[in-house]
C-alpha positions in Angstrom: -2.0 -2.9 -26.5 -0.1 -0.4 -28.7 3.5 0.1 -28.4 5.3 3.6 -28.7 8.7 3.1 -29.4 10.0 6.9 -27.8 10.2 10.6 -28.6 13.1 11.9 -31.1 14.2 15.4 -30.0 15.3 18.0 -31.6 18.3 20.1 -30.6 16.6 22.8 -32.2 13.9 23.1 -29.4 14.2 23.7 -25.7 11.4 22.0 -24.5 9.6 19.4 -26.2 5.7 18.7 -24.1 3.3 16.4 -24.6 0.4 14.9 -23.1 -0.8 11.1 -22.9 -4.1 10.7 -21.6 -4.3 8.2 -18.6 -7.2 8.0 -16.5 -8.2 11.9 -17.1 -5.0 12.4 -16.2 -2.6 14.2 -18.4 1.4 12.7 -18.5 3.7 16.0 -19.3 6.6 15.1 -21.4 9.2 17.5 -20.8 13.0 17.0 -22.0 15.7 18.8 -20.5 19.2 18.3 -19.6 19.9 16.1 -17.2 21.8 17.7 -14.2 24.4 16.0 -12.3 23.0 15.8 -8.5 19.6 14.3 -9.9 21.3 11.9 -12.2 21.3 8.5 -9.8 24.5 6.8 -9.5 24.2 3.2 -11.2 26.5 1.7 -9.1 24.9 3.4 -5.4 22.0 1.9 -6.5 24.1 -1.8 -6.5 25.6 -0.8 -3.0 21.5 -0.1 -1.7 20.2 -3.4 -4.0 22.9 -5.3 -2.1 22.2 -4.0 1.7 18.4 -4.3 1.4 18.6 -8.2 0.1 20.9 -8.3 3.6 18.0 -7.1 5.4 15.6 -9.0 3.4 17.5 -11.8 4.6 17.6 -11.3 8.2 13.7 -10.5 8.3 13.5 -14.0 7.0 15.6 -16.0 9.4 12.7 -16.5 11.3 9.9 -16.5 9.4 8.2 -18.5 6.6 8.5 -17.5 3.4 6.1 -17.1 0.4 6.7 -17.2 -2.8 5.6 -14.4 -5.7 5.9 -16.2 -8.3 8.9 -14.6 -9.4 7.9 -12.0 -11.5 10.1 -9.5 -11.9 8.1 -6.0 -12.2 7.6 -2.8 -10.2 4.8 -0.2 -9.8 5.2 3.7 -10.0 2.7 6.4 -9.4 4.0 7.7 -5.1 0.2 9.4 -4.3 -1.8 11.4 -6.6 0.3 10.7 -9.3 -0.9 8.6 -12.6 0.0 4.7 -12.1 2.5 3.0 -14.8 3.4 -0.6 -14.3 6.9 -1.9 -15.4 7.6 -5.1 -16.8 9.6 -6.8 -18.7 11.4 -3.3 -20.7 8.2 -2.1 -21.0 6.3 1.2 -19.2 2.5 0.5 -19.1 0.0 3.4 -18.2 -2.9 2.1 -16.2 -5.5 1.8 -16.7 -5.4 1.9 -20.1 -2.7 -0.1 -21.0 -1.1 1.4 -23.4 2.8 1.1 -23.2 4.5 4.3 -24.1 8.0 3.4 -23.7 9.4 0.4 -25.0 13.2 -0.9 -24.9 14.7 -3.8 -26.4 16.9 -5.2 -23.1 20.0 -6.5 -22.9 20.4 -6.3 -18.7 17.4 -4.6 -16.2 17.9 -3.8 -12.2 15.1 -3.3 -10.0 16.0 -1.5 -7.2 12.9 -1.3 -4.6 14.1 0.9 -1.9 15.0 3.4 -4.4 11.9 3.5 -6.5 14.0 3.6 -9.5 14.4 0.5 -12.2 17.3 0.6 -14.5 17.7 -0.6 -17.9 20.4 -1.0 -20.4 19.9 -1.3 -24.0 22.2 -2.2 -27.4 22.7 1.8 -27.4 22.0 3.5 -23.7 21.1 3.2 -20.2 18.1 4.3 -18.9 17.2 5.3 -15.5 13.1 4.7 -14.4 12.8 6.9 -11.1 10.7 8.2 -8.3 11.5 10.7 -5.4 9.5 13.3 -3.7 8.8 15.3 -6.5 7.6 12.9 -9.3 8.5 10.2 -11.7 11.2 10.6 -13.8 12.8 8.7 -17.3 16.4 9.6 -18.2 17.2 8.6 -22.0 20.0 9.6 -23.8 21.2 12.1 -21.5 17.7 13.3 -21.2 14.9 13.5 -18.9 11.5 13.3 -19.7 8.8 14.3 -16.7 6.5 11.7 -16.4 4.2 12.6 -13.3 4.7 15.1 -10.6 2.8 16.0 -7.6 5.0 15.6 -3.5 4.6 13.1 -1.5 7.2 12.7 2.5 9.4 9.8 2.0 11.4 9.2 5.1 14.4 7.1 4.3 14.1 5.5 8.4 18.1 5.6 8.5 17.6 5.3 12.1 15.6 2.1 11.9 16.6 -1.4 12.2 15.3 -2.2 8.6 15.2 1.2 7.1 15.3 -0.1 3.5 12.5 -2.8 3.9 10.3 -0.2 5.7 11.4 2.2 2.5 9.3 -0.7 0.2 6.9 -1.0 2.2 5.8 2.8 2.3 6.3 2.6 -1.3 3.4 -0.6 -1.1 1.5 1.8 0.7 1.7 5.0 -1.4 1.7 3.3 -4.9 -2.0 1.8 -3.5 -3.6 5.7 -3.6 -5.5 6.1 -6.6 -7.5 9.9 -6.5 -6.7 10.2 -3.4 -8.4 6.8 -2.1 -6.8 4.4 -0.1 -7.7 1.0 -1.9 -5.8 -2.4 -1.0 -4.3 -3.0 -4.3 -5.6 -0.8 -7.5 -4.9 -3.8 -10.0 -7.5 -5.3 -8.2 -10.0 -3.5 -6.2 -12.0 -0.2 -7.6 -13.3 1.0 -4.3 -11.1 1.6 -0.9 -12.5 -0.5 2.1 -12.4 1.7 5.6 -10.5 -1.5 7.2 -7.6 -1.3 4.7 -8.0 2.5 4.7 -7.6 3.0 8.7 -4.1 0.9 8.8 -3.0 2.8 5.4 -3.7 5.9 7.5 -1.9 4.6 10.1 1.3 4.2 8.6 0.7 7.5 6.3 0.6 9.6 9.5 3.5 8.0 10.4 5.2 9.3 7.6 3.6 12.9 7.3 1.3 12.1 4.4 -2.4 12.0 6.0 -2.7 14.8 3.5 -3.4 12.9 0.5 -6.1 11.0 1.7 -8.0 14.1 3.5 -10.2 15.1 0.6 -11.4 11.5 0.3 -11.9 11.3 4.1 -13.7 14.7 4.7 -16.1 13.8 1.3 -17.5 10.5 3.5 -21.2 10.4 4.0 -21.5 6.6 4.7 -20.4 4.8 8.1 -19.9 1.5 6.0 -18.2 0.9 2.9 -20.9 -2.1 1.7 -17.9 -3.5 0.0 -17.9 -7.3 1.3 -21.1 -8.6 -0.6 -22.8 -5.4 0.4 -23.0 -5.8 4.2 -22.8 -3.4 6.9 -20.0 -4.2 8.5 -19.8 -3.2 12.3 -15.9 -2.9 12.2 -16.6 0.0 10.0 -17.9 2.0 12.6 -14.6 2.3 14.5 -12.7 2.5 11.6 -14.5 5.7 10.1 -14.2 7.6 13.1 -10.7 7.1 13.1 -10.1 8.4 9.2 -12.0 10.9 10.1 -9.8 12.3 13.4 -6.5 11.4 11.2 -7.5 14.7 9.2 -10.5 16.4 10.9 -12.3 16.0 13.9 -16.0 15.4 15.8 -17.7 18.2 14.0 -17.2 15.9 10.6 -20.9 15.4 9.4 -20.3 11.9 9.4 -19.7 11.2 13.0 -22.7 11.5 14.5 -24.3 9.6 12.0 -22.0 6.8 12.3 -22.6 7.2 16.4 -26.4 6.7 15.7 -25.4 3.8 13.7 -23.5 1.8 16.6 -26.6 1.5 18.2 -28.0 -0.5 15.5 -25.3 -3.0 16.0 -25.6 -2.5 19.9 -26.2 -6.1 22.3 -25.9 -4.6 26.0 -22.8 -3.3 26.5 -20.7 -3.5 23.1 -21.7 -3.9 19.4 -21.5 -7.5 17.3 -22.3 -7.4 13.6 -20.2 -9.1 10.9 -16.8 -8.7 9.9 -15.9 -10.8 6.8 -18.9 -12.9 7.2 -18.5 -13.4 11.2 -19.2 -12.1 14.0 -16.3 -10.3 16.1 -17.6 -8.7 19.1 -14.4 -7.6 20.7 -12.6 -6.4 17.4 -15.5 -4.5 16.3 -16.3 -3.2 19.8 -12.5 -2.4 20.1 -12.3 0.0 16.9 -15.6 1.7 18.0 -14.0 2.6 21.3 -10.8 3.4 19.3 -12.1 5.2 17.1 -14.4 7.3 19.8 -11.0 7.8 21.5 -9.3 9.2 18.3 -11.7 12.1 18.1 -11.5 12.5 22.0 -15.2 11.3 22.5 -16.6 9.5 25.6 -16.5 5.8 25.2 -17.5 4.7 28.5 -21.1 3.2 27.1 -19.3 0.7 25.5 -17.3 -2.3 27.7 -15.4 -5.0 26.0 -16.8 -8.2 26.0 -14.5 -11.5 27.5 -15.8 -13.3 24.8 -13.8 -15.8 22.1 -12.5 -13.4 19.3 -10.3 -14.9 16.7 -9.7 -11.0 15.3 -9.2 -9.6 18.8 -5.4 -9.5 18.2 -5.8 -7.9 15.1 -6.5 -4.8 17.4 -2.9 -5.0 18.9 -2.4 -1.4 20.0 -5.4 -2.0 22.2 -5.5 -5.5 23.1 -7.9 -5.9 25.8 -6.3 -7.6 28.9 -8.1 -10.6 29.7 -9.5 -11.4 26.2 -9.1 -14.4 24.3 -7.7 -14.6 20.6 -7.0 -17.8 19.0 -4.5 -18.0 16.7 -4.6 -18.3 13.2 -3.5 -21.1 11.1 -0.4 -21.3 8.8 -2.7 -21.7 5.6 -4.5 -18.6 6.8 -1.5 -16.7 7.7 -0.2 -17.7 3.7 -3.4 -16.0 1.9 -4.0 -13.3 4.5 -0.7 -12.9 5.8 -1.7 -9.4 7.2 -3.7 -11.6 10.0 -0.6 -13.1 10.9 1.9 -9.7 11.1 -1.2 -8.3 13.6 -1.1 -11.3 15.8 2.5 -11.1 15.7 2.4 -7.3 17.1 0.6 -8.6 20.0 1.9 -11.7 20.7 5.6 -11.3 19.8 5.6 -14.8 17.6 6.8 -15.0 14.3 4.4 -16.0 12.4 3.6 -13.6 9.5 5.6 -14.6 6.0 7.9 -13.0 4.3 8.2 -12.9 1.0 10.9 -14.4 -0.7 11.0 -11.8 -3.7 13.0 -8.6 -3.8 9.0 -7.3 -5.2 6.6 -6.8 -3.8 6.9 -7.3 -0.1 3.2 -7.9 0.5 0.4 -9.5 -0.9 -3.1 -11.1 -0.2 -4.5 -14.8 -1.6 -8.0 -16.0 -3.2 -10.1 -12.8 -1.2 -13.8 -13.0 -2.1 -13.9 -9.8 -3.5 -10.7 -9.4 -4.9 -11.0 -8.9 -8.9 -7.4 -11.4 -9.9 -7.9 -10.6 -13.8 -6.7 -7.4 -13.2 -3.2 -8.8 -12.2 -2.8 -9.8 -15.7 -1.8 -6.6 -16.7 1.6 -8.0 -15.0 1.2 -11.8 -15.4 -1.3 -13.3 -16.3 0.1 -16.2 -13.4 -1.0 -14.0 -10.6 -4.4 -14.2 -12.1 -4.6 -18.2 -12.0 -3.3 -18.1 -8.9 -5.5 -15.1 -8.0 -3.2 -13.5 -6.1 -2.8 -9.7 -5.8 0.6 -7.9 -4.9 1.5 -6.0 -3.3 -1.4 -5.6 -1.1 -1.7 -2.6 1.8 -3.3 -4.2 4.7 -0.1 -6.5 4.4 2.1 -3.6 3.8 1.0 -2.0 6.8 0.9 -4.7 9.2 4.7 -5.2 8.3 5.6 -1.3 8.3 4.3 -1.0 11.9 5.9 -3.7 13.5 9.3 -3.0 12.4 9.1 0.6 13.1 7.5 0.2 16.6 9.8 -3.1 17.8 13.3 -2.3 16.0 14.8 -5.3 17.6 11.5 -7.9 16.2 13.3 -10.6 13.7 
């Protein structure tokens, strides 16, 4: 990788632009004088650092925790915007790696809830920050626009845990890449409608759906083909829910994907495979769900009382009378989003927590997952192919806390 040690700046010029190429996406350098009310007070950002690790900590009273290895690092790029990766005093584009700021540290601070990292050198402090307008560097009593484009961030002040719900967004966001919800863009190039559908969960939540509808309304397929290929039936339910987030049952994709449940239909409900299993009441549960969502008739479709180890996965319509076995702590540490669903439905407190300040969420040794593209943080993450943060996770977590404000 090539390193660019900075930009000089003449005080002859009023406006100095540039563009870095990154991902066909241009970078606009722009340096102007910094104004007081968006200059970020060092020491808030202590006082916020300070109350989210006391919310961290209370989260993890009751519930595992897992560790990240410890690597210090953060992730900017809120929506549309280009991705940079931060780590270790250095700003790396992505995906091409190049790092176009460089510092030699003496002290950093990576403050999550504020989407901002600060750094302090032999010479300055600098200030790496996001907020709804874009990403911004102040240098030198500068500031240099590094991405722009809005994106709704709710700071949940009336919420129980408003600062670890403010990370968690951020997972969620930071995990768009063109538009396209994908689980974690160090590590998967395509989004997968199961990840997508809880991403739009929580992004309609927030007031964001719009930055997924171009993606959603472009869909031709009922099945994303992304575990190995397969159809999978979950998909179904899934798609038609995307699709009512941001359109409705005139979508051309709905009636295909209707004509499509009947492929997977077995009397009354559909069974197909849903990573590599069959989960009749999941599946049939998002079909319904979905059907619902875009205010279709559901009724040909019942339920079945059948063993489902995913049933409680579907929480916010749990089936009375079903049953869902639980899952076990070693799956609960890999897929930890598995364990935050069951916990929605169950009240247990089962789902880990991590015991890093960064990221929140993550997902273990998935068979589709592509780990060497964690190395462009550690090269650890990779060996232990572990992705982080991951959005399935991110959402599980973000929904609990903000629908039971009193959960541990």
């Amino acid at each position: 990788m090539r390193s660019r040690t900075g930009l000089r700046c003449s005080i002859h010029r009023l406006v100095l632009a540039a563009f870095v190429c990154c991902n066909a996406a241009a970078i606009l350098w722009s340096s102007t004088p910094l104004r007081a009310q968006d200059n970020q007070s060092f020491a808030n950002d202590q006082r916020i650092l300070a109350r989210y690790r006391t919310e961290l900590r209370k989260l993890r009273q009751h519930r595992p925790g897992f560790s990240l290895l410890n690597t210090k690092f953060f992730l900017f790029g809120l929506g549309s915007r280009p991705k940079f990766i931060y780590r270790k005093g250095k700003l790396i584009a992505w995906p091409s790696g190049e790092v176009i700021r460089q510092w030699e540290l003496q002290e950093e601070t990576i403050v999550p809830p504020s989407y901002s990292v600060w750094l302090t050198t032999a010479k300055s402090k600098i200030h790496i920050f996001e907020n709804e307008s874009g990403l911004f560097l102040n240098e030198n009593g500068q500031q240099t626009v590094l991405a722009q484009g809005h994106v709704h961030l709710p700071d949940f002040r009336n919420e129980r845990y408003p600062l670890v719900l403010r990370v968690l967004h951020q997972e969620i966001l930071v995990n768009l890449v063109d538009g396209r919800p994908v689980p974690n863009f160090l590590v998967y190039s395509k989004p997968w409608y199961r990840d997508g559908a809880m991403m739009a969960m929580v992004l309609r939540q927030t007031d964001n759906l719009g930055l997924i509808r171009d993606w959603v309304m472009s869909l031709r397929d009922p099945c994303d083909h992304n575990n190995g290929g397969m159809r999978e039936a979950d998909n179904l339910g899934e798609v038609l829910f995307l699709i009512a987030c941001v359109s409705d049952h005139n979508h051309p994709l709905v009636a295909q994907t209707l004509k499509e449940a009947e492929s997977f239909r077995k009397g009354e409900y559909i069974v197909g495979k849903t990573d590599f299993a069959e989960h009749p009441v999941y599946q049939t549960e998002w079909l319904k769900f979905g059907m619902k969502s875009l205010g279709l008739p559901d009724d040909s479709f019942i339920i079945p009382k059948t063993q489902d180890s995913y049933a409680s996965l579907v929480w916010w319509a749990f089936p009375n009378g079903q049953i869902s076995s639980g899952f076990s702590p070693f799956d609960a540490m890999k897929y930890p989003y598995l364990a935050w669903a069951q916990d929605h439905r169950s009240g247990s407190h089962t789902g880990p927590v991590s015991t890093t300040d960064y990221p929140l969420s993550w997902e273990a040794d998935a068979s589709q997952a592509n780990y060497s593209g964690m190395s462009a943080v550690s090269f650890d993450f990779t060996t232990h192919r572990l992705a982080a943060p991951h959005t399935w996770h991110a959402a599980e977590m973000f929904l609990l806390l903000l629908s039971h404000p009193k959960q541990p």
